[in-house]
C-alpha positions, 0 to 999 in steps of 0.5 A: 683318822681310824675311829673304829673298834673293829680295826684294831691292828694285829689279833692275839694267839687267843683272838676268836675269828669271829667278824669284827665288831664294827657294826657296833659303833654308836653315834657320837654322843649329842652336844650338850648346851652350855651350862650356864653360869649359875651352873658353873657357880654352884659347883665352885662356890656351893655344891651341885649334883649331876645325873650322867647320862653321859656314861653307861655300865658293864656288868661283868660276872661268872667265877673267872670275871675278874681274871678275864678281866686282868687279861685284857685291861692294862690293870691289875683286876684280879686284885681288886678289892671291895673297898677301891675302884680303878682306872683301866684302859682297854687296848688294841693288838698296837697298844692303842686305847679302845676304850677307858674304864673306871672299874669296881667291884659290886659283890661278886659283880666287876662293874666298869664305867664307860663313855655311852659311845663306846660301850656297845662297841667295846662290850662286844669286843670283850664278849668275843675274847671270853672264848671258855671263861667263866664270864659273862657281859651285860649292860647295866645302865639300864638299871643304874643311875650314876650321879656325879657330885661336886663342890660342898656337898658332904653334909648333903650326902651324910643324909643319904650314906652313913660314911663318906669315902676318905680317899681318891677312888675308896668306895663306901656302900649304902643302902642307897648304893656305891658312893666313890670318890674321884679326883678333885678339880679345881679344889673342889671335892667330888664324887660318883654315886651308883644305885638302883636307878628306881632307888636313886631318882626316888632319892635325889629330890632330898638333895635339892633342898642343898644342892642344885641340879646342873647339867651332866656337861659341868662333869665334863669340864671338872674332869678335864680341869682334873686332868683325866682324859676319857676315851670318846668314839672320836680318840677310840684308837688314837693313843697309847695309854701314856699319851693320855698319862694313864701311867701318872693317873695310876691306870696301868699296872706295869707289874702285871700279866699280858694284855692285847697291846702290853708289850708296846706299852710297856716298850713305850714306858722303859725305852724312853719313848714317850715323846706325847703326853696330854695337857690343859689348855683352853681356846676360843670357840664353842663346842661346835667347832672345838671336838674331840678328834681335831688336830692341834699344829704348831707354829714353826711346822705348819705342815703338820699336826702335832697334837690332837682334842681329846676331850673338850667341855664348855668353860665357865669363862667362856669358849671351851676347856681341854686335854690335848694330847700334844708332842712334848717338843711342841711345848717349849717355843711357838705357838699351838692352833686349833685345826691347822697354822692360821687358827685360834691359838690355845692357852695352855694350863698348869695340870693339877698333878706333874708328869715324869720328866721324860728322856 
């Protein structure tokens, strides 16, 4: 399995021939202990708030950051405005995802949130192809606390942002910075909060009087009962953004310019050749066997895999919670095992959104 960044396949007429960057690549990020089940309780039956150490930032700015950035993710950021944020993937030359963004404008400042593992990676990616556009990259996690909120907690944040966001993915600012909101999970409402981190932490405390504090790895597992995957060091250069259903997920805008891997994906969308796509599912085991990266095989093919872990996170049942990217036909009869014919069988789930019928 190819996890590096620099072994994009293919280089654009614009690439640089500067090395690639796979010296960049970072660990793996740690595993996160269970939560346990007052965790898991206080997001479904009360709120809770989480700090996500698990994400960092980019800060991208200059007079051509957002059109930089229109030509190299698979959405539209040239028309990104103050009010919305926007799922984004960021593709190799073979329309395989290097990386996936939520993406938002902070003044004159685009900011996109990503998985810690990828970003130095990703961010010294990007940095190459700038080439004479007016923009430049940084890390901003430094300065920036993200904090995820989920279950009961708008009265909460009435005390802290004098309005709340309406809608999936509306943005409000504060004096305490960005709060945006997210797709639910499991029925429950949630949101990000980006700020000064200074400012943030000093902040936080007025929210334990109503919400509990839980592990960052609870986030994990309502994004995945929410159905959006996220692109990890171990899936970097596994999919094409209609495999993980970026299409459905509104992360790829098929109206706009080129980017690296444009004309495969768009090939995938109107030739009818999406034979994968991701599911939930769930499967005993605990998150040391059960990673993101493991291959999926179908009963009557045991010879081969037919899917693979995109994201798994602790479940509030027990054993572990996933989206896998899976062959559509390894749906409709069989059995799917975890790591080859003979292993733990997964359950799968209803999404909380449908898929396209494909043809």
């Amino acid at each position: 399995m190819n996890t590096s960044l620099g072994n994009a396949a293919g280089t654009s007429s614009t690439a640089p021939t500067t090395p690639n960057p796979a010296a960049s690549i970072t660990l793996p990020l740690p595993l996160p202990p269970r939560p346990s089940a007052e965790e898991f309780a206080a997001v479904l039956e009360h709120g809770a708030y989480m700090p996500l150490t698990q994400f960092g930032v980019i800060d991208v700015t200059g007079d051509d950051a957002a059109s930089f950035l229109h030509g190299q993710l698979t959405n539209d950021v040239q028309h990104l405005d103050a009010a919305h944020a926007r799922l984004a993937g960021y593709c190799s030359a073979k329309g395989r995802l290097l990386a996936s963004f939520l993406s938002w404008r902070s003044g004159d400042t685009i900011r996109l949130l990503v998985s810690k593992d990828v970003q130095a990676a990703v961010q010294k990616r990007l940095s190459m192809f700038v080439l004479r556009a007016k923009a430049k990259l940084a890390d901003a996690s430094g300065e920036l606390a993200v904090v995820g909120l989920a279950g009961d907690v708008r009265g909460a944040l009435s005390g802290v942002f004098d309005a709340l966001p309406d809608g999936v993915h509306v943005q409000v600012d504060g004096t305490a910075g960005l709060l945006i909101r997210v797709p639910d999970a499991l029925e429950r409402l949630r949101y990000l909060w980006i700020g000064p981190k200074a400012q943030v932490e000093a902040l936080l405390p007025a929210l334990d009087g109503t919400l509990q504090r839980v592990s960052p790895a609870v986030w994990d597992w309502l994004d995945i009962r929410a159905g959006e995957p996220r692109i990890t060091q171990p899936v970097v250069e596994q999919f094409v953004p209609q495999m993980v259903n970026f299409d459905v997920l509104g992360a790829v805008n098929f109206r706009k310019g080129c980017y690296p891997g444009q004309e495969v994906v768009a090939r995938s969308q109107y030739r009818g050749t999406i034979k994968r796509r991701t599911s939930l599912a769930h499967v005993d085991g605990e998150l040391e066997t059960v990673r993101p990266g493991a291959e999926l095989f179908h009963s009557d093919d045991p010879g081969q895999p037919c899917g693979m872990i995109v994201n798994a996170a602790a479940a509030r049942e027990g054993g572990v919670d996933l989206l896998v990217e899976i062959k559509l036909a390894a749906l409709d009869n069989g059995t799917v095992h975890l790591g080859s014919a003979d292993g733990p069988v997964l359950r799968f789930i209803a999404l909380p959104y449908g898929l396209p019928t494909e043809v």
